[in-house]
DOSE-100369 format. One record per residue: x, y, z of N, C-alpha, C in turn. Coordinates in steps of 0.2 Angstrom, whole numbers, padded with zeros to 4 digits, always signed. Each point is the difference from the previous one (the first is absolute). Example, Ala and Ser with C-alpha at 12.3 -4.5 7.8 and 13.67 -1.06 7.14 Angstrom:
# DOSE-100369
+0066-0028+0039-0004+0006+0000+0004+0006+0000
-0002+0005-0004+0004+0006+0001-0004+0005+0003
//
This chain:
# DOSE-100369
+0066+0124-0100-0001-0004+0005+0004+0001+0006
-0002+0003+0005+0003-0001+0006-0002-0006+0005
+0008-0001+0002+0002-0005+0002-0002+0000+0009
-0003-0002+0007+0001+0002+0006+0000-0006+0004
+0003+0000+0006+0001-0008+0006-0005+0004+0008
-0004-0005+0001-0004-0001+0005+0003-0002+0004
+0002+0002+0007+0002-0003+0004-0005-0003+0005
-0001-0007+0002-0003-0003+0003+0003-0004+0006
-0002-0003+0003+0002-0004+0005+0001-0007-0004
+0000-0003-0004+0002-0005-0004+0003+0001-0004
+0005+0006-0003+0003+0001-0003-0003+0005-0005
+0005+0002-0004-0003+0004-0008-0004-0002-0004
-0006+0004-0003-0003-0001-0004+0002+0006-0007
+0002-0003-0004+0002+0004-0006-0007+0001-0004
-0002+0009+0000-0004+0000-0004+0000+0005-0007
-0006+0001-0005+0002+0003-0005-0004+0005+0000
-0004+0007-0002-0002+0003-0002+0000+0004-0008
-0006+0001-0005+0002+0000-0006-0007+0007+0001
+0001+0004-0004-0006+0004-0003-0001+0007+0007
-0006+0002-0002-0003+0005+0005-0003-0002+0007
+0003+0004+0005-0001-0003+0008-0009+0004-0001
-0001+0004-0002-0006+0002+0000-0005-0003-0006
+0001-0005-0002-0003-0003-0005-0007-0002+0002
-0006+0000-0006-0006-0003+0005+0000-0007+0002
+0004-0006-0005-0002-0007+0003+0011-0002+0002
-0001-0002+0007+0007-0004+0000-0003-0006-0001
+0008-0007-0003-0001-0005-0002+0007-0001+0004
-0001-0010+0003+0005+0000+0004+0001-0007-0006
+0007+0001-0003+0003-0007-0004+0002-0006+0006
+0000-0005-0004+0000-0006+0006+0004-0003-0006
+0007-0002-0001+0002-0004-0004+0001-0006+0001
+0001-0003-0006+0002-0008-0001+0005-0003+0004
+0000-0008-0001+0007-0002+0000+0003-0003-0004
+0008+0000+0000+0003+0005+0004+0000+0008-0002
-0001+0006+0004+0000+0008-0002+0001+0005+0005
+0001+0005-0002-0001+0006+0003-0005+0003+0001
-0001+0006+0004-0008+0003+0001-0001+0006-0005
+0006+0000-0005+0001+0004-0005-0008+0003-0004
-0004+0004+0001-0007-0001-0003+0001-0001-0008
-0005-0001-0005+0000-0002-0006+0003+0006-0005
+0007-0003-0001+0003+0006-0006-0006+0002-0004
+0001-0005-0004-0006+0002-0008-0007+0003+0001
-0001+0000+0008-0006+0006-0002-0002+0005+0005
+0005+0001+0004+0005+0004+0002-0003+0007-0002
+0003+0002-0007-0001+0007-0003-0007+0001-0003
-0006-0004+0000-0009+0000-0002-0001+0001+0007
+0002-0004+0006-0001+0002+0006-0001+0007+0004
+0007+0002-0005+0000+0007+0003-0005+0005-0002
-0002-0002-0007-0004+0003-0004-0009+0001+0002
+0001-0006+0003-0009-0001+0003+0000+0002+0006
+0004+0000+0006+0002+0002+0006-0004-0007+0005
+0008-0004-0001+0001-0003+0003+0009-0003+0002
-0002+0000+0009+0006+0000+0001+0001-0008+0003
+0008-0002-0002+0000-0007+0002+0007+0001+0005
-0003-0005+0007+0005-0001+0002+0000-0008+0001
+0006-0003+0002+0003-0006+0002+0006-0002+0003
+0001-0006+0004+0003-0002+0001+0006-0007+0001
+0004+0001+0002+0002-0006+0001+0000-0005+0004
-0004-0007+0000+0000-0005+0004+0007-0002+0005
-0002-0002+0005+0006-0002+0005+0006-0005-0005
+0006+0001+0001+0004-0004-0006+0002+0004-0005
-0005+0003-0003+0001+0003-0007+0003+0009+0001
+0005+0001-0005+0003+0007-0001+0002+0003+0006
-0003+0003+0003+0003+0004+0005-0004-0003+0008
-0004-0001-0001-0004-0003+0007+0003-0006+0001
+0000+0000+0008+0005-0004+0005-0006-0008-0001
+0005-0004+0000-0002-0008+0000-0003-0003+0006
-0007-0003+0000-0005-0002+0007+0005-0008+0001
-0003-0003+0007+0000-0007-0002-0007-0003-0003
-0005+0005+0001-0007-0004-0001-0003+0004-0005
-0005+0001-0002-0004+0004-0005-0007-0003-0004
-0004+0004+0002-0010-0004-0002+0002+0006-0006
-0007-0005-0004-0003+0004-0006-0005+0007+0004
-0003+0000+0007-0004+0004+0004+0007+0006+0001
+0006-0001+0001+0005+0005+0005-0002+0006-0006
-0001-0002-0004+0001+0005-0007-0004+0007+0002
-0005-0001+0005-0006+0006-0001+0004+0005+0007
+0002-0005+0005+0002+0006+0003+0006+0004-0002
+0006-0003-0005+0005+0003-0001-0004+0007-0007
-0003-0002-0005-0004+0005-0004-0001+0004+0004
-0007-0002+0005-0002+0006+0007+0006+0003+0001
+0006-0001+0003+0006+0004+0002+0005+0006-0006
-0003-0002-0005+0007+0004-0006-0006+0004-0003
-0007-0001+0002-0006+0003-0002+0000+0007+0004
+0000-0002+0007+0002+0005+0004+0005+0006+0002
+0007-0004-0004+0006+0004-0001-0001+0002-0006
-0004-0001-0005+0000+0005-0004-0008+0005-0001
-0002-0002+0006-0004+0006-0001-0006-0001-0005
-0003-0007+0001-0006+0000-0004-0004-0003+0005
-0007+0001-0005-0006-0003+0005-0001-0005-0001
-0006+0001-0004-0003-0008-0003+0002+0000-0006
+0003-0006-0004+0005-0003-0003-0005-0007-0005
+0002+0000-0005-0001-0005-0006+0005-0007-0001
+0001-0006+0000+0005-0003+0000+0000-0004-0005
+0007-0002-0002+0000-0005-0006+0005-0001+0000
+0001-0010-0002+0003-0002+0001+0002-0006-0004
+0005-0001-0004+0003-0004-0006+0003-0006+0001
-0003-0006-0001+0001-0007+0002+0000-0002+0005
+0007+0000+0005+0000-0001+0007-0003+0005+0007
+0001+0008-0007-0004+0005+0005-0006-0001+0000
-0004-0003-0005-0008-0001+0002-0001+0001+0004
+0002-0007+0001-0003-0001+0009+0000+0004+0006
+0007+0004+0001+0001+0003+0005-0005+0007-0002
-0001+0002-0006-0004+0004-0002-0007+0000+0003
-0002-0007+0001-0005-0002+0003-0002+0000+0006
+0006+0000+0006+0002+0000+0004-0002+0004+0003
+0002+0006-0002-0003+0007+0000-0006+0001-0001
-0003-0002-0005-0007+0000-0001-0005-0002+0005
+0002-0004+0002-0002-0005+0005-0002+0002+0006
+0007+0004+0005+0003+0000+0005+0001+0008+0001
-0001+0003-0004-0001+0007+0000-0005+0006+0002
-0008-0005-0002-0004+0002+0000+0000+0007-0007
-0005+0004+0003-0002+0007-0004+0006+0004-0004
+0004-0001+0005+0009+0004-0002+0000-0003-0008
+0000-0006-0003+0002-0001-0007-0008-0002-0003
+0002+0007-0003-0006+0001-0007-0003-0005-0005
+0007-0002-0001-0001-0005-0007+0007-0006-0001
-0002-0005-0002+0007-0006+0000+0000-0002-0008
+0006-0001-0001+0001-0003-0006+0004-0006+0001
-0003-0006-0003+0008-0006+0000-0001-0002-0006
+0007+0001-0005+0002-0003-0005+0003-0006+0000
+0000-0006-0003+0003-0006-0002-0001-0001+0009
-0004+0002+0006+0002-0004+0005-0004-0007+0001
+0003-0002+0005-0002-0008+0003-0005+0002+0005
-0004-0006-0001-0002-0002+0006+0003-0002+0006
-0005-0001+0007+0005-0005+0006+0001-0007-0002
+0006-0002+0004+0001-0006-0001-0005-0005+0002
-0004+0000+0005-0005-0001+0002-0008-0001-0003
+0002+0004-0008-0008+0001-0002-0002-0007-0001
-0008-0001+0002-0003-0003+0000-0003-0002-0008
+0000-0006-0001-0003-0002-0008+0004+0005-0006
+0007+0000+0002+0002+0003-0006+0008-0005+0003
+0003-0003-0007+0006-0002-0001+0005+0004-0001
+0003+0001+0005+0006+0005-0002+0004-0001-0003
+0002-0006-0001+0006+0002-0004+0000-0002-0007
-0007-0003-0003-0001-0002-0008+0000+0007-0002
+0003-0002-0006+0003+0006-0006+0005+0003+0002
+0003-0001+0007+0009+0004-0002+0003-0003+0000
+0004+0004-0002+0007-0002-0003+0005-0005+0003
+0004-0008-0002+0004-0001+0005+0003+0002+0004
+0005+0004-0002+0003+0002+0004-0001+0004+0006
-0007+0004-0001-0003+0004+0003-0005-0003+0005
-0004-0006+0000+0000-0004+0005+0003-0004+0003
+0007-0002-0001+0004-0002+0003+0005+0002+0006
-0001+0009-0004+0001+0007+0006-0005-0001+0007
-0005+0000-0002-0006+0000+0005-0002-0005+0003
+0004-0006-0001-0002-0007+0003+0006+0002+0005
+0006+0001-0002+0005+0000+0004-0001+0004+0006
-0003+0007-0002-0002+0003+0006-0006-0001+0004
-0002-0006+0000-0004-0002+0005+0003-0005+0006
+0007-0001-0002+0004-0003+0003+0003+0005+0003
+0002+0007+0000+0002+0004+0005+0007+0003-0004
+0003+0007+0003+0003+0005-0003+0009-0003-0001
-0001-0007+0005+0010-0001-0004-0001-0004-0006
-0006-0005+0000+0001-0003-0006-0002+0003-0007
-0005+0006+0001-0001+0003-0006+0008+0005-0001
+0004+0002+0005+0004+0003-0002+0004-0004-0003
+0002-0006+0001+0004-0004-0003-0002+0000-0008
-0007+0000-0001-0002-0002-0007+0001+0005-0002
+0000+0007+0000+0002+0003-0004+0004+0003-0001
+0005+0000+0004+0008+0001-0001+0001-0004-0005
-0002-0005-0001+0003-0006-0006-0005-0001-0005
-0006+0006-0001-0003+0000-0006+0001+0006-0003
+0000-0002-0007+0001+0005-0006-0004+0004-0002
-0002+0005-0004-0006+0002-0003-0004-0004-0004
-0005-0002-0001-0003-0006-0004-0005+0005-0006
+0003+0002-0007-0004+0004-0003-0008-0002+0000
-0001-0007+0001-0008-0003-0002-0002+0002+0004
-0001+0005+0005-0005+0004+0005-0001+0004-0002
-0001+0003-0006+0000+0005-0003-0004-0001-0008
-0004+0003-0001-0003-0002-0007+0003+0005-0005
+0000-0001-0007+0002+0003-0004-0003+0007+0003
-0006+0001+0000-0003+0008+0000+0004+0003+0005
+0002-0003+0007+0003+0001+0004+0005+0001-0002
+0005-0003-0005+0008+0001+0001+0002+0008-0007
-0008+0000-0003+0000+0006-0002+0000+0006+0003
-0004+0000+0006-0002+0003+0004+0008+0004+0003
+0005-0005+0002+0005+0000+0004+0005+0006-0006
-0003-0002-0005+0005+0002-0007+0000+0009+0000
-0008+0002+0004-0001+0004-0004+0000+0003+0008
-0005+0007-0003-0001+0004+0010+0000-0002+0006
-0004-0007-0001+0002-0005+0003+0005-0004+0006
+0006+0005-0007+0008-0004+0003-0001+0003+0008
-0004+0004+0002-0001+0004+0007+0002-0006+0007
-0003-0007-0001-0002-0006+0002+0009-0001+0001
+0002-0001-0004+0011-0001+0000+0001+0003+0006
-0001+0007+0000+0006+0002+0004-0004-0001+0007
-0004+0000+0002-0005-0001+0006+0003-0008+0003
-0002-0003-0004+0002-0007+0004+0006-0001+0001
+0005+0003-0007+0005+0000+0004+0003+0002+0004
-0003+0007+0004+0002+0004+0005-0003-0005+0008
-0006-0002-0002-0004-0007+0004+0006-0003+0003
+0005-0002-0002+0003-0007+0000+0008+0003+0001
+0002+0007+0000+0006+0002+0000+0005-0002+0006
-0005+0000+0004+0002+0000+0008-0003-0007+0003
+0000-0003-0004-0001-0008+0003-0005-0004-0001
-0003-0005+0001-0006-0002-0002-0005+0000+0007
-0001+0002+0005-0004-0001+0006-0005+0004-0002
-0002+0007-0003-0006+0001-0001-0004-0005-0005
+0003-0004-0006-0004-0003-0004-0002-0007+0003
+0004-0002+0007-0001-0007+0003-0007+0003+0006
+0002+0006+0002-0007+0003+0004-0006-0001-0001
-0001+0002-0009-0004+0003+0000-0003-0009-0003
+0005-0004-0003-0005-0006-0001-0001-0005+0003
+0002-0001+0006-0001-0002+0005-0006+0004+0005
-0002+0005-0001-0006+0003+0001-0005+0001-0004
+0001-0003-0005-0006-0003-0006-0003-0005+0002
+0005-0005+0004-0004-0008+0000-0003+0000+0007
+0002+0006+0002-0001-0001+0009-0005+0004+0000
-0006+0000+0007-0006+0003+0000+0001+0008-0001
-0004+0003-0004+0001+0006-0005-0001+0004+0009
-0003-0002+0006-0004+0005+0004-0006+0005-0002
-0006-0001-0003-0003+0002-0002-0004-0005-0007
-0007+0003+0000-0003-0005-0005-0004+0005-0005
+0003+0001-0009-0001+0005-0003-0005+0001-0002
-0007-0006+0004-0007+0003-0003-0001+0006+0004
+0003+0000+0006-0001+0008+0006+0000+0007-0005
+0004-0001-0004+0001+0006-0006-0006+0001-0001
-0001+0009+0002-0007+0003+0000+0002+0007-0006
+0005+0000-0001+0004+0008-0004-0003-0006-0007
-0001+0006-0006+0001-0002-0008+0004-0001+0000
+0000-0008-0004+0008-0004-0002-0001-0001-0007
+0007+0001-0002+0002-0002-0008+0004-0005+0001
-0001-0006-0005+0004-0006+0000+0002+0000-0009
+0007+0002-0001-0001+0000-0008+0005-0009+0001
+0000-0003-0007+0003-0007+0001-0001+0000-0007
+0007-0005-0004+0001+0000-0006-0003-0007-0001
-0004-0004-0004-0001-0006-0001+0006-0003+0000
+0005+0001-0003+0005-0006-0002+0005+0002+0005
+0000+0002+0008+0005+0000+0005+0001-0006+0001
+0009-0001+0000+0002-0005+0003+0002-0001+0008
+0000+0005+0000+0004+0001+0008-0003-0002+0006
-0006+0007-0003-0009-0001+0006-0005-0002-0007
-0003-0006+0000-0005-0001-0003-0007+0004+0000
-0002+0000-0005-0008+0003+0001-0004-0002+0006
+0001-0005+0000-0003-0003+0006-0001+0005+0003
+0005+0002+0006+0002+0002+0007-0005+0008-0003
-0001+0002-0004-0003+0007-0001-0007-0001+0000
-0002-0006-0004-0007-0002+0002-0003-0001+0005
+0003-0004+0004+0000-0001+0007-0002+0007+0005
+0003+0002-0002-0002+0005+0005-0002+0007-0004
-0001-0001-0005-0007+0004-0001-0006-0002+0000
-0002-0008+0003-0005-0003+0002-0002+0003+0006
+0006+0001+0004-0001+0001+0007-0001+0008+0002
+0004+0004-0004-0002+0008+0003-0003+0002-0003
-0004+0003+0005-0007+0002+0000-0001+0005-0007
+0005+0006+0000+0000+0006-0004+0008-0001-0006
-0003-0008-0002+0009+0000-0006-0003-0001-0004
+0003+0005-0003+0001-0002-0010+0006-0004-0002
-0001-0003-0004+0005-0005-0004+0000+0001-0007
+0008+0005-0003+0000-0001-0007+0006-0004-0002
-0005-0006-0003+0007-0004-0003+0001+0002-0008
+0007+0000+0003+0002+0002-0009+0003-0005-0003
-0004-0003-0006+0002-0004-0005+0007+0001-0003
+0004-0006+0002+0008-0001-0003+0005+0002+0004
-0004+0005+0005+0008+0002+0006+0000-0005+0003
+0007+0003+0002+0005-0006+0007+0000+0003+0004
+0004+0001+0004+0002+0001+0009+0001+0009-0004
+0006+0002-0004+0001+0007+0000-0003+0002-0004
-0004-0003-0007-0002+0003-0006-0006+0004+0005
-0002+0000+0003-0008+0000+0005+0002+0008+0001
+0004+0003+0002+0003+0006+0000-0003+0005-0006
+0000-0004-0006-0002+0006-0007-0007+0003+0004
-0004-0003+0004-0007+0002+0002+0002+0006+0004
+0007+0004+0002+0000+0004+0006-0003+0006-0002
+0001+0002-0008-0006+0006+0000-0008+0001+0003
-0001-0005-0002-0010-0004-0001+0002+0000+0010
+0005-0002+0001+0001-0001+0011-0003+0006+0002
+0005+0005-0004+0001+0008+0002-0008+0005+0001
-0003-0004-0005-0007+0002-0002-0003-0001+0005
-0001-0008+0002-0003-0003+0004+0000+0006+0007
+0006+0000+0003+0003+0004+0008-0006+0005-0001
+0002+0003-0006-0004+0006+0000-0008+0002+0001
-0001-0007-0001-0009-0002+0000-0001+0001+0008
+0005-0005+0003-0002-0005+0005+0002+0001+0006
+0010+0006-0001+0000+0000+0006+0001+0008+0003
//
């Protein structure tokens, strides 16, 4: 994994690079929150093996990238466009894991032709979706996150300076998950959060607020994988917009949760290779 900082007029953007620069498919990772743009440990070395290269980076707040006062689920395409260009790739593949869905979309969106193909796991819909309940079937704790941040970025940082880890967000499959290759999720969020909590207040307060963009515009093939029993992002939010873009597939996998949904990244890796 090589490690590299973009220098912008906003500050640093910390990026990652994994695999061969001359690989046939780049894939740009969009992580969670709270995370780094560390791309996927566990399938990291089948990546290599089918020729595919991953990069990613880190959100304003998070690991090495300098802290915004503002930040859209939209900012995401042109910072990809940027670390895309500094590494020297064309057109790019995205995917992106609960929080990074969206911003995966983003790209998809707002990119045009540049991204091949999208992927979001466990992601959410807008706060805004029409005829879809957002917040039935999560978790309390976790809708209480996302109420708060609809009241703006000191009150949600209040609440979570003073909130604990709530293992109920997490389903048995998931905490197996954690137990196992998995544990990959640990060290990531915790690198998320080492340097403070501003990128995990950015990023959900940019969930509840207008995303800039509307993700039926997604014209690239989309993969939407979603575990039935997520506590975090309900299925809902996956169906929901797989009603709406035009070229999504939707695999729900029976019994996962927000991280179980990962064991699909081989069957993912397949996928890219069809699609992107």
């Amino acid at each position: 994994m090589i490690v590299n900082d973009l220098h912008t007029d906003k500050g640093i953007v910390r990026w990652r690079e994994s695999g061969d620069p001359d690989a046939p498919i780049t894939a740009i990772w969009h992580h969670g929150t709270p995370g780094i743009g560390a791309p996927p440990g566990p399938l990291l070395a089948t990546s290599e093996a089918l020729g595919i290269r991953w990069l990613g980076f880190d959100r304003p707040g998070y690991g090495g990238s300098t802290a915004v006062d503002s930040w859209s689920v939209a900012d995401a395409a042109a910072m990809a466009e940027s670390v895309a260009d500094a590494a020297g790739a064309g057109a790019f593949a995205v995917v992106g894991h609960s929080g990074g869905g969206p911003h995966a979309l983003a790209c998809a969106t707002l990119l045009g032709d540049r991204v091949t193909a999208a992927v979001s796991l466990s992601g959410m819909a807008p706060y805004d979706a029409e005829e879809l309940d957002w917040y039935a079937g999560m978790y309390e704790g976790g809708a209480a996150e996302m109420r708060t941040a609809v009241n703006g970025r000191d009150a949600l940082h209040l609440l979570l300076e003073a909130s604990d880890f709530d293992p109920e967000m997490f389903t048995p499959a998931d905490h197996a998950a954690l137990e196992g290759e998995w544990d990959w999720f640990n060290g990531v969020a915790a690198a998320g959060t080492a340097e403070g909590l501003a990128g995990m207040v950015g990023d959900d307060v940019a969930y509840v607020s207008p995303w800039g963009f509307d993700p039926a515009a997604v014209t690239a093939p989309t993969l939407l994988v979603h575990g039935t029993d997520d506590r975090i992002v309900p299925l809902a939010h996956a169906r929901w917009l797989a009603d709406r873009i035009a070229r999504a597939e939707l695999w729900e996998r029976p019994g996962a949760g927000h991280l179980s949904v990962m064991h699909a990244g081989e069957q993912l890796l397949d996928w890219l290779l069809a699609h992107a």
